[in-house]
Rosetta silent file (secondary structure, phi, psi, omega in degrees, C-alpha in Angstrom):
SEQUENCE: XXXXXXXXXXXXXXXXXXXXXXXXXXXXXXXXXXXXXXXXXXXXXXXXXXXXXXXXXXXXXXXXXXXXXXXXXXXXXXXXXXXXXXXXXXXXXXXXXXXXXXXXXXXXXXXXXXXXXXXXXXXXXXXXXXXXXXXXXXXXXXXXXXXXXXXXXXXXXXXXXXXXXXXXXXXXXXXXXXXXXXXXXXXXXXXXXXXXXXXXXXXXXXXXXXXXXXXXXXXXXXXXXXXXXXXXXXXXXXXXXXXXXXXXXXXXXXXXXXXXXXXXXXXXXXXXXXXXXXXXXXXXXXXX
SCORE:     score description
SCORE:     0.000 S_00000001
   1 L     0.000  107.970 -173.567  123.086  148.514   66.348 S_00000001
   2 L  -119.498   -6.791  179.567  121.669  145.022   66.095 S_00000001
   3 L  -109.455  148.091  179.726  124.472  142.940   64.572 S_00000001
   4 H   -59.322  -33.436 -179.323  127.554  141.670   66.349 S_00000001
   5 H   -68.375  -10.206  177.299  129.688  143.177   63.576 S_00000001
   6 H   -72.980  -14.695 -174.238  128.454  146.653   64.618 S_00000001
   7 L  -114.600  141.558  174.572  130.730  146.488   67.667 S_00000001
   8 L  -106.481  -13.412  178.569  134.513  146.432   67.882 S_00000001
   9 E  -117.441  136.313  176.645  134.725  146.048   71.670 S_00000001
  10 E  -136.925  142.682  165.771  133.363  143.117   73.672 S_00000001
  11 E  -112.670  151.937 -172.549  133.427  142.022   77.277 S_00000001
  12 E  -122.548  147.827 -176.537  132.551  138.384   78.014 S_00000001
  13 E  -151.893  137.609  172.125  130.512  136.727   80.722 S_00000001
  14 E  -103.736  129.694 -176.604  129.245  133.217   81.514 S_00000001
  15 L   -64.876  131.410 -177.903  125.831  133.114   83.167 S_00000001
  16 L  -102.419  163.215 -179.056  126.005  131.848   86.742 S_00000001
  17 H   -58.657  -41.617 -175.754  123.469  129.935   88.847 S_00000001
  18 H   -66.745  -13.613 -177.812  122.897  132.934   91.128 S_00000001
  19 H   -94.156   -4.734 -178.262  121.800  135.033   88.125 S_00000001
  20 E   -95.810  134.724 -179.509  118.948  132.708   87.097 S_00000001
  21 L   -92.421 -170.712 -176.853  115.466  133.294   88.538 S_00000001
  22 L   -67.451  -15.639  175.864  112.621  130.876   89.266 S_00000001
  23 L   -86.974    2.577  179.503  111.673  130.935   85.581 S_00000001
  24 L    67.613   23.675  171.812  115.138  129.479   84.813 S_00000001
  25 L  -126.151  165.298 -177.959  116.157  132.582   82.883 S_00000001
  26 E   -65.746  131.785  175.151  118.410  135.466   83.886 S_00000001
  27 L   -63.248  136.715 -169.151  116.728  137.978   86.193 S_00000001
  28 L   -57.775  -32.240 -176.642  116.365  141.220   84.275 S_00000001
  29 L   -67.426  -21.686 -178.307  118.374  143.382   86.666 S_00000001
  30 H   -67.390  -23.422 -178.995  121.590  141.439   86.058 S_00000001
  31 H   -62.553  -37.239  177.298  121.860  142.863   82.548 S_00000001
  32 H   -67.903  -35.522  175.622  122.658  146.297   83.969 S_00000001
  33 H   -62.696  -42.355  178.825  125.319  144.725   86.194 S_00000001
  34 H   -63.371  -38.547  179.042  126.898  143.118   83.147 S_00000001
  35 H   -65.358  -39.769  178.291  126.882  146.422   81.303 S_00000001
  36 H   -63.133  -43.353  177.464  128.568  148.073   84.275 S_00000001
  37 H   -62.582  -40.556  179.621  131.220  145.347   84.320 S_00000001
  38 H   -64.233  -36.074  177.224  131.704  145.772   80.566 S_00000001
  39 H   -63.493  -36.808  176.061  132.245  149.517   81.024 S_00000001
  40 H   -61.356  -42.669  177.208  135.053  148.726   83.448 S_00000001
  41 H   -66.494  -33.425  178.435  136.624  146.551   80.750 S_00000001
  42 H   -62.138  -45.476  177.839  136.069  149.334   78.215 S_00000001
  43 H   -63.368  -37.339  178.094  138.122  151.762   80.304 S_00000001
  44 H   -63.783  -38.000  178.844  140.824  149.098   80.656 S_00000001
  45 H   -66.155  -23.391  175.029  140.916  148.740   76.874 S_00000001
  46 L   -88.040    6.605 -177.783  141.578  152.483   76.738 S_00000001
  47 L    62.132   31.205 -179.246  144.510  151.931   79.181 S_00000001
  48 L  -111.104  100.741  173.032  142.638  154.021   81.737 S_00000001
  49 L   -67.119  112.009 -161.662  142.822  152.579   85.284 S_00000001
  50 H   -56.374  -55.974 -172.033  139.459  153.947   86.352 S_00000001
  51 H   -60.154  -48.510 -177.896  139.914  154.932   90.013 S_00000001
  52 H   -67.225  -37.804 -177.579  143.335  156.563   89.597 S_00000001
  53 H   -69.214  -43.130 -179.840  142.391  158.285   86.343 S_00000001
  54 H   -68.432  -32.171  175.600  139.164  159.780   87.657 S_00000001
  55 H   -64.700  -41.333  178.530  140.993  161.009   90.756 S_00000001
  56 H   -63.970  -38.058 -178.931  143.508  162.730   88.464 S_00000001
  57 H   -84.396   -8.620 -179.092  140.689  164.290   86.421 S_00000001
  58 L    56.821   46.030  178.546  138.700  165.201   89.543 S_00000001
  59 L  -154.121  171.902  176.487  135.533  163.749   88.114 S_00000001
  60 E  -144.090  156.032  175.058  133.362  160.629   87.942 S_00000001
  61 E   -97.452  127.716  179.784  131.009  159.099   85.410 S_00000001
  62 E  -119.202  140.375  177.762  127.401  158.802   86.586 S_00000001
  63 E   -71.301  123.272  176.770  124.568  156.951   84.827 S_00000001
  64 E   -98.640  -35.176 -175.812  122.053  159.492   83.614 S_00000001
  65 E  -152.202  140.244  176.396  119.881  157.209   81.514 S_00000001
  66 E  -139.975  117.647  176.546  119.553  153.459   80.897 S_00000001
  67 E  -121.416  126.287 -178.846  117.148  151.972   78.371 S_00000001
  68 E  -121.532  140.552  175.898  117.002  148.201   77.789 S_00000001
  69 E  -125.451  116.432 -176.843  115.131  146.241   75.156 S_00000001
  70 E   -94.038  124.891  178.586  114.902  142.495   75.775 S_00000001
  71 L  -102.380  -40.346 -179.580  114.608  140.249   72.706 S_00000001
  72 L  -155.115  152.064 -175.016  115.332  136.807   74.158 S_00000001
  73 L   -80.977  149.437  166.547  116.430  135.480   77.571 S_00000001
  74 L   -88.737  148.905 -176.595  119.891  134.401   78.603 S_00000001
  75 L  -129.372  171.135 -176.378  120.020  131.098   80.448 S_00000001
  76 L   -53.185  131.738  175.794  122.362  129.211   82.782 S_00000001
  77 L    76.111    1.762  173.066  125.890  128.613   81.429 S_00000001
  78 L   -60.262  138.041  168.458  125.395  130.766   78.326 S_00000001
  79 E   -93.423  121.509 -175.099  128.589  132.465   77.167 S_00000001
  80 E  -112.493  143.842  172.904  127.668  136.059   76.402 S_00000001
  81 E  -111.576  120.561 -176.480  129.488  138.753   74.446 S_00000001
  82 E  -106.348  105.265 -176.703  128.616  142.250   75.647 S_00000001
  83 E   -90.444  136.726  176.052  129.389  144.757   72.901 S_00000001
  84 E  -123.882  139.843  176.250  129.873  148.449   73.625 S_00000001
  85 E  -144.450  129.686  178.003  130.147  151.235   71.073 S_00000001
  86 E   -72.612  122.826 -179.970  130.403  154.970   71.678 S_00000001
  87 E   -92.675  -37.430 -177.436  127.570  156.633   69.786 S_00000001
  88 E  -162.814  146.324  170.404  128.230  160.256   70.738 S_00000001
  89 E  -114.077  118.398  175.543  130.249  162.454   73.107 S_00000001
  90 L   -89.135 -165.871  178.292  128.430  165.535   74.282 S_00000001
  91 L   -61.044  -44.361  179.769  129.834  168.433   76.250 S_00000001
  92 L  -131.066    9.180 -173.304  129.660  166.440   79.480 S_00000001
  93 E  -121.420  156.188  176.437  127.960  163.215   78.388 S_00000001
  94 E  -128.424  121.347 -177.804  128.918  159.884   76.885 S_00000001
  95 E  -105.783  121.428 -173.971  126.301  157.953   74.887 S_00000001
  96 E  -121.235  130.964  170.549  126.954  154.215   74.607 S_00000001
  97 E   -93.063  141.136 -177.521  125.140  151.594   72.546 S_00000001
  98 E  -128.119  137.730  171.621  125.109  148.081   73.985 S_00000001
  99 E  -132.370  125.841  178.341  124.405  144.710   72.403 S_00000001
 100 E  -107.411  119.641 -170.719  124.382  141.477   74.434 S_00000001
 101 E  -119.736  145.042  163.230  124.880  138.432   72.201 S_00000001
 102 E  -112.191  107.290 -169.043  124.839  134.651   72.535 S_00000001
 103 L    63.223 -126.432  177.538  126.845  133.685   69.490 S_00000001
 104 L   -95.031   -3.522 -175.734  125.388  135.865   66.737 S_00000001
 105 E   -83.511  124.178  177.412  121.962  136.095   68.357 S_00000001
 106 E   -78.433  118.772  179.017  121.099  139.483   69.881 S_00000001
 107 E   -94.176  -42.292 -173.708  119.484  138.948   73.285 S_00000001
 108 E  -146.404  138.315  170.905  119.357  142.463   74.661 S_00000001
 109 E  -110.484  152.163  174.767  119.950  145.993   73.452 S_00000001
 110 E  -149.156  152.002  169.634  120.648  149.003   75.654 S_00000001
 111 E  -124.645  123.963 -176.920  121.361  152.670   75.352 S_00000001
 112 E  -117.889  140.238  174.567  123.311  154.206   78.197 S_00000001
 113 E  -122.730  121.976  176.427  124.017  157.865   78.893 S_00000001
 114 E  -110.970  145.406  178.175  126.790  158.729   81.351 S_00000001
 115 E  -119.307  132.509  176.058  127.541  162.217   82.625 S_00000001
 116 E   -84.961  125.976 -171.779  130.980  163.374   83.755 S_00000001
 117 E  -145.936  157.715  173.386  130.550  165.296   86.991 S_00000001
 118 L   -67.002  124.102 -175.855  132.321  166.670   90.042 S_00000001
 119 L   -68.585  -21.186 -178.274  132.066  163.919   92.683 S_00000001
 120 L   -87.179  -32.786 -178.081  131.649  166.358   95.568 S_00000001
 121 L  -110.388  -12.174 -177.305  128.891  168.537   94.072 S_00000001
 122 L    58.838   27.939  174.265  127.483  166.155   91.418 S_00000001
 123 L   -96.975  141.981 -175.613  127.472  169.027   88.943 S_00000001
 124 E   -63.468  144.662  175.571  128.317  168.237   85.317 S_00000001
 125 L  -128.526  152.159  176.583  131.787  169.021   83.990 S_00000001
 126 L   -61.014  142.895  174.689  133.071  169.066   80.412 S_00000001
 127 L   -62.803  124.148 -179.662  134.607  165.809   79.237 S_00000001
 128 L   -55.537  139.455 -173.741  138.395  166.328   79.427 S_00000001
 129 H   -59.677  -40.110 -179.165  139.837  166.790   75.957 S_00000001
 130 H   -62.927  -38.794  179.393  142.447  164.059   76.328 S_00000001
 131 H   -72.163  -37.937  177.338  139.771  161.552   77.304 S_00000001
 132 H   -59.888  -44.193 -179.123  137.482  162.740   74.511 S_00000001
 133 H   -67.201  -40.398  179.887  140.259  162.198   71.955 S_00000001
 134 H   -64.215  -39.582  177.120  141.120  158.776   73.330 S_00000001
 135 H   -62.159  -43.745  179.583  137.509  157.640   73.082 S_00000001
 136 H   -66.697  -42.008  178.945  137.328  158.795   69.479 S_00000001
 137 H   -63.397  -42.889 -179.161  140.659  157.176   68.623 S_00000001
 138 H   -61.835  -46.241 -179.337  139.675  153.883   70.203 S_00000001
 139 H   -66.375  -24.562  178.017  136.391  153.682   68.307 S_00000001
 140 L   -86.338   -0.969 -179.150  138.285  154.472   65.104 S_00000001
 141 L    82.617   13.589 -179.589  140.701  151.612   65.752 S_00000001
 142 L   -88.946  160.046  177.245  143.638  153.898   66.507 S_00000001
 143 L   -68.666  142.203  178.496  146.172  153.347   69.275 S_00000001
 144 L  -113.067   10.396  179.560  145.362  155.012   72.593 S_00000001
 145 L  -127.705  161.281  174.227  148.794  154.536   74.183 S_00000001
 146 E  -122.845  130.429  177.271  152.307  155.838   73.609 S_00000001
 147 E  -108.369  121.244 -177.124  155.365  153.630   74.061 S_00000001
 148 E  -121.820  139.947  172.815  158.575  155.518   74.770 S_00000001
 149 E  -118.374  148.543 -179.927  162.112  154.245   75.212 S_00000001
 150 E   174.859 -167.401 -176.674  164.949  156.241   76.686 S_00000001
 151 L   -82.961  169.007  174.966  167.350  156.796   79.536 S_00000001
 152 H   -64.065  -32.024  179.224  166.678  156.825   83.247 S_00000001
 153 H   -62.648  -38.188 -177.591  167.219  160.551   83.141 S_00000001
 154 H   -89.416  -28.716 -174.356  164.304  161.019   80.753 S_00000001
 155 H  -120.803    2.096 -172.555  161.943  158.269   81.928 S_00000001
 156 H   -59.892  -43.624 -178.295  163.077  157.501   85.464 S_00000001
 157 H   -61.885  -43.745 -179.296  160.325  159.298   87.355 S_00000001
 158 H   -67.330  -45.582  179.931  157.591  157.583   85.334 S_00000001
 159 H   -63.565  -41.208 -179.197  159.235  154.145   85.523 S_00000001
 160 H   -63.258  -37.182 -178.980  159.880  154.466   89.244 S_00000001
 161 H   -62.982  -42.921 -179.542  156.252  155.297   89.974 S_00000001
 162 H   -71.159  -44.640 -177.889  154.993  152.109   88.308 S_00000001
 163 H   -63.069  -39.816  177.538  157.713  149.885   89.737 S_00000001
 164 H   -65.289  -43.185 -179.289  157.142  151.130   93.276 S_00000001
 165 H   -60.975  -39.708 -175.575  153.376  150.610   92.971 S_00000001
 166 H   -86.500  -57.895 -171.191  153.800  147.041   91.683 S_00000001
 167 H   -76.825  -37.825 -176.262  156.979  145.626   93.189 S_00000001
 168 H   -90.996  -58.820 -174.629  157.126  147.469   96.520 S_00000001
 169 H   -70.924  -42.134 -176.590  153.568  148.408   97.470 S_00000001
 170 H   -86.306  -49.056 -172.896  151.749  145.450   95.905 S_00000001
 171 L   -93.712  -11.898  172.505  154.254  142.576   95.937 S_00000001
 172 L    82.986   17.451  175.511  156.172  143.595   99.058 S_00000001
 173 L   -72.518  148.267 -179.656  159.744  143.710   97.718 S_00000001
 174 L   -72.007  146.806 -179.689  162.105  145.906   99.724 S_00000001
 175 H   -56.656  -41.408 -177.388  162.974  149.306   98.316 S_00000001
 176 H   -68.337  -22.362  175.298  166.713  148.554   98.447 S_00000001
 177 H   -80.015  -31.929 -179.660  166.142  145.427   96.310 S_00000001
 178 H   -72.273  -41.756 -179.249  164.145  147.359   93.730 S_00000001
 179 L   -96.422   92.063 -170.642  166.723  150.126   93.284 S_00000001
 180 L   -95.523    3.931  178.182  169.799  148.046   92.438 S_00000001
 181 L    84.476    2.378 -178.150  171.978  150.807   91.006 S_00000001
 182 L  -100.303   -3.640 -174.891  171.712  149.568   87.422 S_00000001
 183 H   -62.742  -35.762 -178.765  169.021  151.906   86.173 S_00000001
 184 H   -65.326  -22.509 -179.613  171.487  154.534   84.939 S_00000001
 185 H   -90.992  -10.809 -168.656  173.025  151.914   82.610 S_00000001
 186 L   -94.777  157.902  165.954  169.735  150.589   81.246 S_00000001
 187 E   -92.634  129.063 -176.560  167.451  151.432   78.366 S_00000001
 188 E  -109.620  150.561  176.759  163.989  151.996   79.790 S_00000001
 189 E  -129.987  131.113  179.176  160.592  151.592   78.199 S_00000001
 190 E  -131.652  133.045  174.994  157.411  153.191   79.542 S_00000001
 191 E  -101.344  123.847 -179.221  153.884  152.891   78.169 S_00000001
 192 E  -108.140  146.164  175.049  151.755  156.018   78.767 S_00000001
 193 L   -92.092 -171.023 -175.144  147.985  156.300   78.461 S_00000001
 194 L   -66.398  -21.122  179.367  145.989  159.220   77.031 S_00000001
 195 L   -93.624    8.623 -177.704  146.333  161.143   80.311 S_00000001
 196 L    63.304   29.793  171.930  150.131  160.728   80.210 S_00000001
 197 L   -88.601  130.505  174.700  149.956  158.337   83.156 S_00000001
 198 E   -73.533  131.863 -175.465  152.672  155.648   83.082 S_00000001
 199 E  -129.389  -11.434  178.102  150.963  152.247   83.247 S_00000001
 200 E  -153.704  142.322 -175.183  153.567  149.660   82.095 S_00000001
 201 E  -145.258  164.287  171.970  157.379  149.589   82.223 S_00000001
 202 E  -168.244  166.708  177.795  160.475  147.509   81.578 S_00000001
 203 E  -140.259  162.044 -179.569  164.214  147.956   81.209 S_00000001
 204 E  -138.130  131.968  179.066  167.065  146.382   79.224 S_00000001
 205 E  -118.768  167.606  170.272  170.732  145.934   80.114 S_00000001
 206 E   -84.898  117.875  179.565  173.723  144.392   78.379 S_00000001
 207 E   -86.572  -42.537  178.164  174.050  140.878   79.797 S_00000001
 208 E  -162.948  167.086  178.484  177.025  139.853   77.663 S_00000001
 209 L   -53.645  122.753  179.779  178.297  140.774   74.190 S_00000001
 210 L    79.671    2.740 -179.303  175.371  140.245   71.826 S_00000001
 211 E  -127.341  124.404  178.509  172.992  139.296   74.647 S_00000001
 212 E   -96.268  153.937  175.432  170.459  141.641   76.197 S_00000001
 213 E  -125.007  117.913  179.436  168.881  141.222   79.633 S_00000001
 214 E   -96.073  141.815  178.349  165.323  142.426   80.164 S_00000001
 215 E  -160.382 -179.099  178.645  163.973  143.076   83.635 S_00000001
 216 E    54.438   36.072  177.144  161.746  145.160   85.891 S_00000001
 217 E   -80.337  127.739  175.657  158.771  144.369   83.662 S_00000001
 218 E  -163.003  156.670  178.881  155.435  145.284   85.212 S_00000001
 219 E  -129.976  141.402  179.449  151.971  146.648   84.494 S_00000001
 220 L   -58.698  147.826 -168.821  149.716  148.469   86.956 S_00000001
 221 H   -54.941  -42.327 -174.086  147.263  146.085   88.588 S_00000001
 222 H   -67.289  -16.676 -171.543  144.075  147.462   86.989 S_00000001
 223 H  -116.680   14.561  178.766  145.330  146.981   83.420 S_00000001
 224 L   -71.642  149.825 -179.223  146.816  143.488   83.426 S_00000001
 225 L    86.463    6.821 -177.399  145.709  141.093   80.762 S_00000001
 226 L  -110.074   13.695  175.403  145.328  143.821   78.132 S_00000001
 227 L    72.742   15.345  176.970  148.622  143.175   76.272 S_00000001
 228 H   -72.512  -35.941  175.679  150.324  146.366   77.524 S_00000001
 229 H   -63.752  -36.221  178.328  153.215  144.358   78.912 S_00000001
 230 H   -64.313  -35.205  178.368  153.583  142.688   75.530 S_00000001
 231 H   -67.404  -40.592  177.678  153.893  146.126   73.884 S_00000001
 232 H   -63.737  -46.382 -178.931  156.668  147.113   76.304 S_00000001
 233 H   -62.458  -40.543  179.174  158.503  143.838   75.706 S_00000001
 234 H   -63.159  -37.635  179.193  158.178  144.199   71.923 S_00000001
 235 H   -67.308  -39.469  177.349  159.692  147.695   72.075 S_00000001
 236 H   -67.179  -39.314  177.920  162.655  146.427   74.114 S_00000001
 237 H   -62.582  -41.474  178.934  163.156  143.529   71.714 S_00000001
 238 H   -63.772  -39.730  176.862  163.202  145.914   68.773 S_00000001
 239 H   -63.417  -37.789  178.410  165.795  148.057   70.543 S_00000001
 240 H   -65.809  -42.817  176.747  167.912  144.947   71.130 S_00000001
 241 H   -61.174  -41.309 -177.536  167.721  143.997   67.434 S_00000001
 242 H   -62.329  -35.814  179.609  168.662  147.527   66.441 S_00000001
 243 L   -88.406    2.910  172.013  171.861  147.415   68.483 S_00000001
 244 L    94.761   10.659  178.155  172.714  143.992   67.057 S_00000001
 245 L   -68.306  147.864 -179.754  171.879  141.662   69.930 S_00000001
 246 L  -107.305   -9.531 -176.436  171.194  138.064   68.983 S_00000001
 247 E  -155.394  152.390  173.987  169.477  136.901   72.180 S_00000001
 248 E  -123.486  137.137  172.203  167.509  138.138   75.193 S_00000001
 249 E  -120.271  154.050  176.540  167.563  136.601   78.652 S_00000001
 250 E  -155.666  159.086  174.313  165.343  137.478   81.595 S_00000001
 251 E  -105.933  109.063 -176.017  164.463  136.250   85.076 S_00000001
 252 E   -98.087  134.143  167.024  160.726  135.619   85.181 S_00000001
 253 E   -61.560  142.649 -175.804  158.653  135.240   88.307 S_00000001
 254 H   -56.411  -34.191 -179.539  157.002  131.825   88.061 S_00000001
 255 H   -66.698  -20.842 -178.769  153.554  133.431   87.971 S_00000001
 256 H  -100.752    2.966 -175.736  154.608  135.329   84.828 S_00000001
 257 H   -59.672  -40.453 -178.810  156.176  132.367   83.026 S_00000001
 258 H   -65.439  -33.581  176.184  153.139  131.737   80.815 S_00000001
 259 H   -61.154  -48.060 -177.279  153.150  135.379   79.689 S_00000001
 260 H   -69.397  -32.281  175.342  156.755  135.140   78.512 S_00000001
 261 H   -59.603  -42.286  179.671  156.106  131.790   76.834 S_00000001
 262 H   -64.562  -22.691  178.649  153.425  133.453   74.735 S_00000001
 263 L   -93.216    7.376  174.768  156.005  136.034   73.649 S_00000001
 264 L    98.164    9.647 -179.044  158.393  133.340   72.449 S_00000001
 265 L   -93.014  146.281 -179.248  160.618  132.850   75.521 S_00000001
 266 E  -121.015  141.244  179.293  161.704  129.398   76.719 S_00000001
 267 E   -68.012  148.403 -179.133  162.714  128.365   80.246 S_00000001
 268 E  -140.279  120.032  178.507  166.374  127.593   80.844 S_00000001
 269 E    87.500 -165.039 -175.330  167.735  125.882   83.932 S_00000001
 270 E  -100.435  161.534  175.298  166.114  125.333   87.313 S_00000001
 271 E   -65.227  139.571  179.986  163.859  127.483   89.468 S_00000001
 272 E  -139.592  163.064  179.436  165.818  129.756   91.819 S_00000001
 273 E   -92.572  134.473  175.063  165.102  132.309   94.510 S_00000001
 274 E  -139.297  118.077  179.825  165.532  136.000   93.736 S_00000001
 275 L    56.095   33.567  175.478  164.606  138.645   96.327 S_00000001
 276 L    85.229    6.117 -179.559  162.542  136.035   98.172 S_00000001
 277 E  -127.660  143.663  179.625  160.413  134.973   95.177 S_00000001
 278 E   -70.807  131.772  179.039  160.780  131.926   92.875 S_00000001
 279 E  -130.525  164.725  171.363  162.102  132.800   89.411 S_00000001
 280 E  -141.234  141.121  177.370  163.260  130.993   86.320 S_00000001
 281 E   -74.698  138.594  176.857  165.615  132.143   83.583 S_00000001
 282 E  -132.397  149.083 -174.815  164.018  132.402   80.152 S_00000001
 283 E  -134.253  154.291  175.971  165.636  133.071   76.780 S_00000001
 284 E  -144.193  132.875  175.444  164.588  134.138   73.292 S_00000001
 285 E   -83.444  139.917  177.266  166.617  134.180   70.107 S_00000001
 286 L  -102.064    5.827 -179.617  166.407  137.340   68.010 S_00000001
 287 L   -95.180  132.402  179.896  167.872  135.677   64.951 S_00000001
 288 L   -69.459    0.000    0.000  165.517  134.590   62.207 S_00000001
């Protein structure tokens, strides 16, 4: 694979001063570091938070083989696109082709072989079928996540796990503030990955006749920036349209305001405190 068009997945990196050697080109060992970083992004693109998922599967991926072919050097401040493509899945192995590009110019090729193995004994294990299917689906351009909407009775356990991890454990909100007694009235949305792990959630209430209120939106830390929150929000918006709502309101943490702006929401009113954190009300019309 020698052309940029051969790859559908890319991770990006700008060359830093510390990566340049005395010849004013990138030291050769950094290319393997970039490939490792790109693999982390690859798992994120599959909606697989690596540490938690591997713990669930009781396995780890280990590098078995790494072959690099250098065509031209990368230099300071270059913006690089690191393309990854799954070439083959063996019984316990994953074969990845790599192309590192500056613009359309191929700088470095690599072939990587990873083996799925028991972390305690380092003995190879078969690639779990769910992960194997997700890898194949991703390379084929198919969705690797499932978005479900439903009641607290059907989705509550999954939604609660994500909300506790984000709002309580990570952001420090009190448990009694998180469980406000409104969940039984809400429509919930949960995004599941290929391992049926919940990784993004949100809920929707009736704010007023014809107006929906979205809240409790969050994505697990390892998968932010991958548009999973946008998928949850889109599903809730569609549900609001289906029931005839004309507008959605929400209370956004200030740090998340730019995310909601990108989804078409506009700020309304002044910043206010909610549960000890600054928020702002944002609104979106559902009428064309």
């Amino acid at each position: 694979m020698t052309a940029r068009s051969d790859f559908r997945f890319f991770s990006h990196h700008q060359v830093r001063w510390a990566e340049v050697d005395m010849q004013q080109v990138v030291f050769n060992g950094h290319y393997l570091q970039w490939i490792d970083d790109a693999m982390t992004d690859y798992w994120r693109a599959l909606a697989v938070p690596y540490a938690q998922s591997m713990a669930l599967l009781r396995g780890e991926w280990y590098v078995r083989k790494a072959e690099l072919l250098y065509h031209a050097p990368a230099t300071l401040d270059d913006w690089l696109a690191i393309g990854l493509a799954m070439r083959r899945i063996g019984n316990s192995s994953l074969h990845i082709d790599v192309g590192i590009f500056r613009g359309e110019k191929l700088l470095t090729q690599a072939q990587m072989v990873y083996v799925f193995a028991d972390p305690s004994t380092h003995t190879a294990r078969p690639v779990p079928e769910a992960l194997r299917q997700a890898l194949a689906d991703f390379e084929a351009g198919e969705s690797v996540v499932q978005v479900r909407t439903g009641s607290w009775q059907s989705l509550g356990d999954a939604a609660a796990a994500v909300r506790k991890a984000v709002f309580v454990d990570e952001q420090g909100f009190a448990l009694e503030e998180e469980w406000d007694g409104l969940d039984a009235q809400a429509l919930h949305c949960v995004l599941f990955n290929c391992l049926q792990m919940p990784v993004a959630v949100g809920r929707m209430l009736v704010h007023a006749p014809g107006i929906a209120r979205v809240g409790r939106m969050c994505v697990v830390k390892a998968l932010r920036g991958m548009a999973y929150g946008a998928q949850v929000l889109a599903a809730l918006e569609q549900a609001a349209r289906t029931r005839g709502d004309r507008q959605i309101v929400l209370h956004a943490q200030l740090a998340a305001q730019s995310f909601y702006r990108r989804q078409g929401y506009q700020p309304h009113g002044e910043v206010f405190d909610e549960a000890g954190a600054p928020h702002i009300e944002m609104v979106k019309s559902l009428q064309d």
